[in-house]
C-alpha angles and dihedrals in degrees: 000000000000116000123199119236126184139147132236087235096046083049091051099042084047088227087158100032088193097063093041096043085050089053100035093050095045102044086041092052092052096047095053079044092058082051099063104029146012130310078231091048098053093039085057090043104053085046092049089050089041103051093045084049092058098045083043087063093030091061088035092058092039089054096044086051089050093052108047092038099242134136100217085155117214119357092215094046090117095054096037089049085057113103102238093189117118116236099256088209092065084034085059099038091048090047103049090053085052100051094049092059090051091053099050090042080059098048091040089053094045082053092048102043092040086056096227085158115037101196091045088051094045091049086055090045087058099046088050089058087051082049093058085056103041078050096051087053102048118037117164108287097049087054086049095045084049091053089049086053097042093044097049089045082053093067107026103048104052088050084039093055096034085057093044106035097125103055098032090049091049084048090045084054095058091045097051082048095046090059089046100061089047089047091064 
């Protein structure tokens, strides 16, 4: 079976458009889909597309076999004969380094709420209120609409910069010695 390998820079730099615009449509997609319903409703959604592509392509594959008299067997055998287990040692050992930082954020936030070290607990306390105001400012969907930004960006400014060195370095030149300039 054919497995597919790539690379996050060959993705960015769209060296296989296929592949990034693949990524970048998809993500993108459900990005501008978290922006309009529910985390629940577009899980449900891709499923539901994803499973009516596959029994699409299920009923396609049988009738094709029906009609030109072949037994080609199950057009997902590849993907059913994968194990699909995960390995317990790497469950454990995953497990147990998540566990112990469970364990010493617990211990860190008793220490903190209960209030064993004043100046550490007024300093959280302090960094909570921050908190209130860095919430008030970013609620969901603005998280979700700056990773849209930062996601597109992703893929168009480093193709953008790797077509157009030359002109944005020697840009980027003026600029620094402009600064410069101001700075002294």
């Amino acid at each position: 079976m054919y497995i597919y390998s790539f690379s996050v820079v060959e993705l960015v730099y769209w060296r296989d458009p296929k592949k990034s615009g693949i990524v970048f449509g998809s993500v993108l997609g459900i990005l501008l889909s978290l922006t309009y319903f529910s985390l629940i409703s577009v899980v449900a959604y891709l499923s539901l597309a994803l499973l009516t592509g596959t029994i699409c392509f299920r009923i396609y594959k049988n009738v094709l076999q029906a009609v030109q008299k072949t037994s080609d067997g199950h057009p997902f055998k590849d993907f059913l004969d994968l194990d699909l287990a995960l390995p317990q040692d790497k469950v454990r050992e995953v497990t147990d380094v998540a566990v112990s930082h469970v364990n010493a954020a617990l211990v860190e936030l008793r220490h903190l709420f209960l209030v064993e070290d004043l100046v550490d607990s007024i300093k959280f306390a302090v960094l909570l209120w921050c908190l209130t105001y860095f919430g008030a400012l970013f609620n969901g969907m603005t998280l979700v609409i700056i990773c849209e930004s930062s996601f597109v960006a992703l893929f168009t400014l480093p193709k953008v910069y790797e077509q157009n060195k030359i002109q944005i370095d020697q840009n980027l030149e003026l600029v620094r010695n402009k600064i410069a300039d101001l700075s002294t």
